[in-house]
Structure formats: C-alpha cells, structure tokens
C-alpha positions as CSV (number, residue, x, y, z in Angstrom):
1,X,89.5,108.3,106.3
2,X,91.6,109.3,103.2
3,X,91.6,107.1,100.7
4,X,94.7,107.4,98.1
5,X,94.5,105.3,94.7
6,X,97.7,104.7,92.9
7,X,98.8,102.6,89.9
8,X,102.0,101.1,91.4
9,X,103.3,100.0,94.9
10,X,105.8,102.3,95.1
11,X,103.7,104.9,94.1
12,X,101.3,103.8,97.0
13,X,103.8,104.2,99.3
14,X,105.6,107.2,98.6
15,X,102.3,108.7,98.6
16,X,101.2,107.1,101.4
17,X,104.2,108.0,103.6
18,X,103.5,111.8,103.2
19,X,100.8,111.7,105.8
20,X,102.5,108.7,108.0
21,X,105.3,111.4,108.0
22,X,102.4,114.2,109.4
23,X,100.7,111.6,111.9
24,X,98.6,110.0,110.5
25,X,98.0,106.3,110.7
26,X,98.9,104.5,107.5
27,X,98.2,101.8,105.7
28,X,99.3,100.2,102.1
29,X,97.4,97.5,100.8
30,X,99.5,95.6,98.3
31,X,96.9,95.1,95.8
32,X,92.6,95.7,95.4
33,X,91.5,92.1,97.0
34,X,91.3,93.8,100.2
35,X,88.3,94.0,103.5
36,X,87.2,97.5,104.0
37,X,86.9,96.2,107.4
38,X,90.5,95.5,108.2
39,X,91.4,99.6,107.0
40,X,89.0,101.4,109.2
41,X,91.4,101.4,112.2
42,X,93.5,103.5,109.8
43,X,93.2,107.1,109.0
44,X,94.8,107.0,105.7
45,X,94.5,103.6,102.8
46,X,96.8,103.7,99.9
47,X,95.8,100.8,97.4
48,X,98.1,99.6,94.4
49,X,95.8,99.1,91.7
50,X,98.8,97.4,89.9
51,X,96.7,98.8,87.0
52,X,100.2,100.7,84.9
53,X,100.3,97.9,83.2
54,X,96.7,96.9,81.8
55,X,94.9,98.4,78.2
56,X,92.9,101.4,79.3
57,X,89.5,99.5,79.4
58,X,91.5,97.1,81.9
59,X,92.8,100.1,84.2
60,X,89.5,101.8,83.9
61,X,87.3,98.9,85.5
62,X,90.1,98.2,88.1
63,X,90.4,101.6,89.4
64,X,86.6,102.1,89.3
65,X,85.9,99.3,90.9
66,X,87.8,100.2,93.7
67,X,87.0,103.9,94.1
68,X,83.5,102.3,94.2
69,X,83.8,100.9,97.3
70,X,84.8,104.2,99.2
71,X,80.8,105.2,98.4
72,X,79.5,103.1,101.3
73,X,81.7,104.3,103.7
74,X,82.3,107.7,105.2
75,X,85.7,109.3,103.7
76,X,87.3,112.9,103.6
77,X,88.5,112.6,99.9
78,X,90.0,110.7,97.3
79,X,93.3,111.0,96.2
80,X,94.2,109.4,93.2
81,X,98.1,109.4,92.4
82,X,99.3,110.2,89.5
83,X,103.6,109.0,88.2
84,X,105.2,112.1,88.2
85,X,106.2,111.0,84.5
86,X,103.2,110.6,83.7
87,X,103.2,106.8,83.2
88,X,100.6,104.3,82.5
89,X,96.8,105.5,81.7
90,X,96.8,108.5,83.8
91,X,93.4,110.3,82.0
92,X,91.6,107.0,81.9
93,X,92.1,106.6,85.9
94,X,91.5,109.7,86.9
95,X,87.9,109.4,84.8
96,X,87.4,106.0,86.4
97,X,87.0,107.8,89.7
98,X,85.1,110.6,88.8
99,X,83.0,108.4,87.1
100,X,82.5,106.3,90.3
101,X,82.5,109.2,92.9
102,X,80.9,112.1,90.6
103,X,83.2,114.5,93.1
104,X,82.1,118.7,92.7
105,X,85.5,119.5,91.6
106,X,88.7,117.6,90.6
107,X,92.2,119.1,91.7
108,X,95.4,117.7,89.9
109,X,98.6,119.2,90.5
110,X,101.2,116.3,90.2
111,X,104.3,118.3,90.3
112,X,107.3,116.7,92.8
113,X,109.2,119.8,93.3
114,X,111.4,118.0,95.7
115,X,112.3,115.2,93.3
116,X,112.9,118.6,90.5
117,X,109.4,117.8,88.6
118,X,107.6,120.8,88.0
119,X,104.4,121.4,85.6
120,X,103.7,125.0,84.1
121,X,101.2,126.3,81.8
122,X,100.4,122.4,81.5
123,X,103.3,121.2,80.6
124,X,105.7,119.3,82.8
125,X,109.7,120.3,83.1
126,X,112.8,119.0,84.6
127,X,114.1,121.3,87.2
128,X,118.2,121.9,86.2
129,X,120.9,121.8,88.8
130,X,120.4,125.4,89.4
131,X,116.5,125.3,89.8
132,X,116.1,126.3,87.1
133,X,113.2,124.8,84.6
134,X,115.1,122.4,81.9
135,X,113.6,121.0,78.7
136,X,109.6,120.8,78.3
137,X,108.6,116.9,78.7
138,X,105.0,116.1,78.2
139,X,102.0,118.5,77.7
140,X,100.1,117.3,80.1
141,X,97.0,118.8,79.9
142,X,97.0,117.6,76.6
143,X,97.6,114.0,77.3
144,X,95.2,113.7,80.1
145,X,92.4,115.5,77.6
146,X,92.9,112.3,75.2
147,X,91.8,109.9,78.2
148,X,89.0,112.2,79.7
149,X,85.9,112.2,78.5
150,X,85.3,115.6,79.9
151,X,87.3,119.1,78.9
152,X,90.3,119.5,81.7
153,X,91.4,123.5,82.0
154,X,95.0,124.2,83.3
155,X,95.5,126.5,86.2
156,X,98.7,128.4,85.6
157,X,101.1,129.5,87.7
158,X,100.2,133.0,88.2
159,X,96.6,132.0,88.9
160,X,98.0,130.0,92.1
161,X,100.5,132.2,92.8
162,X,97.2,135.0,94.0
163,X,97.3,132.9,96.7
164,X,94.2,130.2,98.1
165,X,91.1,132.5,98.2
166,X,91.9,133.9,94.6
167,X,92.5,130.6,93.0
168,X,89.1,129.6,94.9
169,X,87.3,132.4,93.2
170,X,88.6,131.4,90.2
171,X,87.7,128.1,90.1
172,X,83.9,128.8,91.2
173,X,83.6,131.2,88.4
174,X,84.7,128.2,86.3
175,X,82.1,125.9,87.8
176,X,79.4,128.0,86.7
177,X,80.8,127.7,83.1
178,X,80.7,123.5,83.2
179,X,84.1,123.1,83.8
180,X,85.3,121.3,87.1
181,X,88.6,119.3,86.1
182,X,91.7,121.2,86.4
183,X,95.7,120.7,86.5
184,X,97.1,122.9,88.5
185,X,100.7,124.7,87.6
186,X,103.1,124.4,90.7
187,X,106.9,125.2,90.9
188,X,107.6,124.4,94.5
189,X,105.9,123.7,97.7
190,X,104.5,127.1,98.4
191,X,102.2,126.6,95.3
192,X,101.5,123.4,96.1
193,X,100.4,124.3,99.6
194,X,98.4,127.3,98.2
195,X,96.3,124.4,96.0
196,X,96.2,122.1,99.1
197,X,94.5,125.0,101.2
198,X,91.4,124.5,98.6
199,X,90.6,121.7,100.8
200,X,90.0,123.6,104.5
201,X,88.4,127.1,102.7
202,X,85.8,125.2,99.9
203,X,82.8,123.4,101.3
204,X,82.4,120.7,98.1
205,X,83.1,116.8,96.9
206,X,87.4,117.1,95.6
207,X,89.0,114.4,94.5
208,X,92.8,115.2,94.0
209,X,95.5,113.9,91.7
210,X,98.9,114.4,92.2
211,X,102.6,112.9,93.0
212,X,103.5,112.7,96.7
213,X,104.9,116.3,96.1
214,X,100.7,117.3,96.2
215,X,100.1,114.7,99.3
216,X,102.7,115.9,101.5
217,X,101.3,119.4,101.3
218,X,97.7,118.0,102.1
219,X,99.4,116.1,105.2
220,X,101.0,118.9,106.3
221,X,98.0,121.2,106.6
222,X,95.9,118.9,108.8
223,X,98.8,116.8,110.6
224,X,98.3,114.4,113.6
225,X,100.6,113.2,116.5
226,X,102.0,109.8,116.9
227,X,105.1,108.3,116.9
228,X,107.4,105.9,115.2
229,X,107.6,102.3,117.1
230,X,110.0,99.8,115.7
231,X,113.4,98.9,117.0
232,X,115.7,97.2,114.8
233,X,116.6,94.0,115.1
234,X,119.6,93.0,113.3
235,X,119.7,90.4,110.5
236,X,120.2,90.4,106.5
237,X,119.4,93.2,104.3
238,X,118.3,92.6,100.6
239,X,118.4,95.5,98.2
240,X,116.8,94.6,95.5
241,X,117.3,96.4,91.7
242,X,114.9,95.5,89.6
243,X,115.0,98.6,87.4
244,X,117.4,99.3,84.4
245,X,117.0,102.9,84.9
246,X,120.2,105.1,84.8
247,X,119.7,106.5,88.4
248,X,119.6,103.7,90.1
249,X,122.1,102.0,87.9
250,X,124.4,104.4,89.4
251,X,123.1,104.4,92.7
252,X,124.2,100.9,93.1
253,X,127.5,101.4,91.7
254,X,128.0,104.1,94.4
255,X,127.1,101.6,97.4
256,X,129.1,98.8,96.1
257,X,132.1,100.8,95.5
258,X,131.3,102.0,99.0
259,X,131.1,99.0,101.2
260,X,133.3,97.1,98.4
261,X,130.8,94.5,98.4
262,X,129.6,92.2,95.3
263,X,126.9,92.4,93.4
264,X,125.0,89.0,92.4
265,X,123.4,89.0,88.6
266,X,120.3,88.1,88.1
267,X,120.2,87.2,84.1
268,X,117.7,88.7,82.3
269,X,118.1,87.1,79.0
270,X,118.1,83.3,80.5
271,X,115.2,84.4,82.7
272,X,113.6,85.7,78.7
273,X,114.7,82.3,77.2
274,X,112.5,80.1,79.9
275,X,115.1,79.3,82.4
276,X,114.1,80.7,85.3
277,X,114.3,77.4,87.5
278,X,118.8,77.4,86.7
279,X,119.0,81.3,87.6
280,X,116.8,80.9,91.3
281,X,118.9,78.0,92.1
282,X,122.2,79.5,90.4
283,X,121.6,83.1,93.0
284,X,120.4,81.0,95.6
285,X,123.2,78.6,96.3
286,X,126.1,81.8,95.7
287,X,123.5,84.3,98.3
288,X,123.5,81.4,100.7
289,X,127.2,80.7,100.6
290,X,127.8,84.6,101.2
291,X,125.5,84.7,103.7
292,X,127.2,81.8,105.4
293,X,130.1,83.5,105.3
294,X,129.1,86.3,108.1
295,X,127.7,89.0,105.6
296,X,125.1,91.3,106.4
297,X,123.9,92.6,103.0
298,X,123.2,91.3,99.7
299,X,122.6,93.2,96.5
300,X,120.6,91.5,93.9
301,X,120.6,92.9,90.5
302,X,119.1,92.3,86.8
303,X,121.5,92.0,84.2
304,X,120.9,92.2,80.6
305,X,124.0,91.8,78.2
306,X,124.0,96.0,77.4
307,X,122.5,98.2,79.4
308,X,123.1,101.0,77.3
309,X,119.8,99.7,75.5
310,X,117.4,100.2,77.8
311,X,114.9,103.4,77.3
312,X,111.8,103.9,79.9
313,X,108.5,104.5,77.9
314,X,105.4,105.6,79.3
315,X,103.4,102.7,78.4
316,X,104.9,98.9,77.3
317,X,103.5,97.1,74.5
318,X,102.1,93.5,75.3
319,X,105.4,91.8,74.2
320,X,107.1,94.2,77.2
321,X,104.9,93.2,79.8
322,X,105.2,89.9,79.2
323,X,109.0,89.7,79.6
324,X,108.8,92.1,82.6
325,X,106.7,89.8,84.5
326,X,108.7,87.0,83.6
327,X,111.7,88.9,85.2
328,X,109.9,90.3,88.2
329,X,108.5,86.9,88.9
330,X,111.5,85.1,89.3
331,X,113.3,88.3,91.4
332,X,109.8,87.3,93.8
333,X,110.7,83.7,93.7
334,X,113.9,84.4,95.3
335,X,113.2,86.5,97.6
336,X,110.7,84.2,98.5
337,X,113.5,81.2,99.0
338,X,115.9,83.5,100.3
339,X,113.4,84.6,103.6
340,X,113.1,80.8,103.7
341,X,116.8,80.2,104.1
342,X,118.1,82.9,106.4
343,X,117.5,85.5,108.9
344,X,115.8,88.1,106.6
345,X,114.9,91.2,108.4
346,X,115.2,94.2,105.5
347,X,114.2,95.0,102.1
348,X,115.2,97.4,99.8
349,X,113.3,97.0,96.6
350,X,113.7,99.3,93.3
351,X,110.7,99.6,90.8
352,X,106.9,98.9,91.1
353,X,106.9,95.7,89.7
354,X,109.6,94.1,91.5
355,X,108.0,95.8,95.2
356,X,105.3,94.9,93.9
357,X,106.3,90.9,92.9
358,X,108.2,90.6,96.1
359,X,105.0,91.5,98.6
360,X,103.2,89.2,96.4
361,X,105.5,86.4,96.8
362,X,105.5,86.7,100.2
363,X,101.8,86.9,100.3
364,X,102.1,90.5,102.4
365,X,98.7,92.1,103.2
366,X,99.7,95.6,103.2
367,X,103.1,97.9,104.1
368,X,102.3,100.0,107.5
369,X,104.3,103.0,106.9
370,X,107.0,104.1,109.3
371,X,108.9,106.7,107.5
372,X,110.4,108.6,104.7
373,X,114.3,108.4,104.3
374,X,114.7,110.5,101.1
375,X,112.0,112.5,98.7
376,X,109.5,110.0,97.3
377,X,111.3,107.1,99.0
378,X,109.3,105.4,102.3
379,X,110.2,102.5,104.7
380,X,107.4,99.9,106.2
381,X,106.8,97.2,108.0
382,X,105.4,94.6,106.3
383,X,101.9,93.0,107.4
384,X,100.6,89.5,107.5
385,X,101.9,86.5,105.1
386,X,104.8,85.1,105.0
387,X,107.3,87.8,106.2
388,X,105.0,89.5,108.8
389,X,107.4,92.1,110.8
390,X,110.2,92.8,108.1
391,X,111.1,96.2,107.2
392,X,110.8,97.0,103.6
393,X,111.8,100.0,101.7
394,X,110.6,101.1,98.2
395,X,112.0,103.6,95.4
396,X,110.9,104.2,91.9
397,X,113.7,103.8,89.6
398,X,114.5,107.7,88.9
399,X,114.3,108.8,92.6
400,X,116.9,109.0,94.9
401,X,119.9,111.1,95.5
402,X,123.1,109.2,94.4
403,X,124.2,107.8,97.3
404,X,120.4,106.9,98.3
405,X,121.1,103.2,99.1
406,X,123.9,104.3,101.7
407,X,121.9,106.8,103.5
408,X,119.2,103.9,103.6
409,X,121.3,101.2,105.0
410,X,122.8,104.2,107.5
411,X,118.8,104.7,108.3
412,X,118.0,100.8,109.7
413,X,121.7,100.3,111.7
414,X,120.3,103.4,113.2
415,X,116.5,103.0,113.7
C-alpha cells in the first residue's frame, strides 16, 4: 500500500488520481476518522488531513497522528503532498511525519510542471506562456527550513539532470554528512521522473513530498492494469464555486456565456452577517424552480459585493477562517438540501474547503477515484453516506484551463 497525506481534499485527490490514472486502486478518505481496515482492499489511501487551516502545533499533531498509524501496517512509502503554492504549514507537516516514521531519506520535489509550477535552485517560478520560467515566487527551501527542525539541502537542477544513478550517488555522499532532507529542482517531467526512479534503484525508508506533478511520475514507473467501471446515468449536475480566485472566476464566466445559462449567488456578506438560514432557503426555492423547469445544470456561486478585493494568502489569520467556514458551511447545507430535493447525480466542486464541506455534509466516507479530466483536476465516485454513487469532481481554485468546466461537463454526457 501507498499511503499519500495531504492538507486539503482537493489536494488528496488530485494526488490521488495520479496512480488511479496508472492502475492502481484508489481510495480518498474525506477526513483522518477513518478504519485502517476498510483501506487494505486498496493499493493506494489518500487522506485529507483538512489540517491547511489549523496553527502549526494543531497541523503537527493531526498529521502525525495519522502518519502514525501506517507504522503497524506494511506500506511501500509515504507520500505527503505538498500545495504547489506552498500553502498552509508545509515544513511543520512534513516534520510531523518524519518524526512519526523516522524514514532514511526524505525526497521533496513539489514542482507541477503541467499546471506551469516549476522550483529551481529552491525557489519556486511560474512557467510564462512560452515555457519559459516567469517571476521567482517563494524560496522554498527557505520557508520549509523555518518549520523543520532539521537542516533541508536543495538539489538543483543540474544535479538531477546527471540522470537517476548520479543524483543517487549524490545523495548517499550526503547521508554520510547528516543530511537526509532534500527539495529537489525539477523543470518538467523528465526531471521529475529522473527523482521518482530513486525509489526502484535505492534500497532505504523515503518518504516523498510533492504536488501531483511528483505522484504522477511515481505512478507511472510502477503502473497496474484495471479499468474504469461507471456508466452515466443522467440527472442534475451541480458545479459548485466556492473560490474567489481569478481563474476560476473566469472559468465560470466562460461556461455560462457558453451554455447561456444563469448563475445563482450565494451572498457572502449576509452569510458573514449571521443569515445563513434566508440565503439556503432564498437558493433553494430559485434552484428548485429551475430545476422544475427541465434544466440539467446548476451553477452555484459566492458573491461578495467586489471581487476585485480578494487576494489568496498562504496562511488565513483566525478572523479568515472563521468567515470561511461560515461560508463553506452553508454552500454544504445546500448541497445537502438540494440532493434531498432532486435527482442529483454530479458534482463539480471548486476549492478545498467547499469539496471538503460538501463530502462532509453529505457524510461521504471517501471519493474512489475514476479519472483525471484536466492536470491536477480528478473525478470520483463518492462512497457511503448520504449520496453513495454520485460522481463528484474536484479543482483547486488556480487549476484548470479556461474552458475547464465545459470540457468537464463534455467528460460525464460522455462517460
């Protein structure tokens, strides 16, 4: 078994989907209150710690805790995911399962090539239109270092670039000097694949970190054989957009200019004030009168009163969390009703929170992954609770091409 760790449900599934994509049999649990008894049938567990949003003492215990668990089993390594923009306490997870697996070496490389994230000499770029590496972003060698209470040496680029038995060499000779935590530079997928070969050629403990970009080459090296079994059924589909983020901001714009359909607002600001009860039954009675009407697909959306405002930050202040989970609450709360009320069958969800709130809502046991439609952005079948069988699909708010919401809905008429 593989056992993959990540601080978000979308980042546990587009992880998770790399090897469900290669064979492998996948499961995502929805949060850590799970039976290790009920994942052995699977070859790969991805867990949402949900942990992105708690202090760093918080994430620490929650993240240990559950890569503790993996020491009384048999596994073939631990991969702990890391946001490909580096959000929430990335360092202070990644020493939480060191700490509770004491691996030989540790292996990060969380560059998303695919999705134009790239990290070299330890710092992490944009990739430009051209391919071309844009503006530095984070150092994040650096900004692990402050969480680790152990020194972390960068790899670079020409290191990996010697090719699988070089960068092996060079990480032994290391070893021998105390130092077994190391970031990886990686430009594309060949240097990716060249750090994921480490794991057939070295006979010792690794635990990897990483973005899906990382994952998929692992998948790819040691893939299985099955096959996709779910026939669509028909019914409504829910997209979901609980993310202010520009991308998908636009994203929606594009498939509702497409299929000229309306967009219902979910108000942030009433939702902020403590009326959360008016705006379920306010979207709930216009949905259902849509719905009635014939239509097939509903778009959901939060509304604030400018969007222009809104900046992501790589970690939310107490007074931020707390108005996010009043938001993603009530988006769960109607969803909730909603699968009550009518023949729900799809879900596409935007954010970790609001996948996230949604599975909880519903009180889903895991995601068994199907597919991947687009880079970074998977498509599952829900399991157990209250809307066992239904097809959800998650993406984090800055993934996506721009018309990623009409190749999704092209992907279920066709499954």
């Amino acid at each position: 078994m593989i056992a993959l760790i990540a601080d978000d449900l979308t980042g546990a599934n587009d992880t998770g989907v790399q090897y469900k994509k290669n064979g492998y049999k996948t499961i995502v649990k929805v949060n850590s209150d799970f039976n290790m008894n009920d994942i052995k049938k699977y070859d790969v567990v991805s867990i949402n710690a949900d942990s992105r949003i708690l202090d760093m003492k918080s994430g620490y215990t929650k993240v240990f805790d559950i890569a503790n668990r993996f020491n009384d089993i048999e596994y073939e390594y631990i991969y702990k995911k890391m946001d490909s923009v580096f959000r929430g306490n990335i360092g202070t997870e990644i020493e939480a399962v060191l700490d509770a697996v004491n691996p030989d070496i540790t292996l990060a490389a969380p560059s998303f090539p695919a999705n134009g994230r790239v990290v070299k000499n330890g710092y992490s770029y944009m990739l430009d239109g051209n391919g071309e590496l844009g503006k530095s972003i984070i150092n994040v060698t650096d900004l692990i270092q402050k969480e680790l209470n152990r020194p972390i040496e960068n790899i670079s680029i020409d290191t990996v670039r010697k090719g699988t038995d070089q960068l092996i060499s060079y990480i032994e000779s290391r070893l021998k000097e105390g130092v077994n935590v190391f970031l990886a530079d990686a430009i594309n997928d060949g240097d990716l694949k060249i750090i994921a070969e480490v794991y057939k050629k070295i006979n010792k403990k690794i635990v990897f970190c990483g973005s899906a970009g990382l994952a998929q080459q692992l998948a790819i090296i040691s893939p299985k054989m099955t096959e996709i079994d779910y026939v669509n059924e028909g019914g409504i589909t829910l997209l979901v957009v609980g993310t202010r983020n520009k991308a998908t901001l636009s994203q929606t714009n594009n498939i509702k200019e497409a299929y000229n359909l309306p967009v219902f607002h979910v108000k942030v600001d009433e939702i902020i004030d403590g009326n959360q009860e008016d705006v379920i039954n306010s979207i709930i009675d216009e949905v259902a009168g849509y719905i009635s009407k014939g239509k097939k697909l509903v778009i959901l959306k939060t509304s604030i009163e400018d969007e222009n405002e809104f900046e992501e930050s790589l970690k939310q202040d107490s007074n931020e969390v707390m108005k996010s989970q009043k938001i993603v609450k009530t988006l769960g709360e109607i969803v909730k009703q909603l699968n009550k009320l009518v023949n729900l069958k799809y879900i596409v969800s935007t954010s970790g929170d609001t996948s996230m709130q949604i599975c909880e809502s519903l009180k889903a046991q895991g995601i068994e992954l199907i597919d991947e439609i687009e880079p970074g952005i998977p498509i599952g079948k829900i399991v157990g609770g209250d809307a066992d069988g239904i097809l959800i699909v998650t993406k984090s708010g800055g993934f996506g091409t721009d018309n990623v919401f009409i190749k999704i809905m092209e992907y279920i008429k066709n499954i």
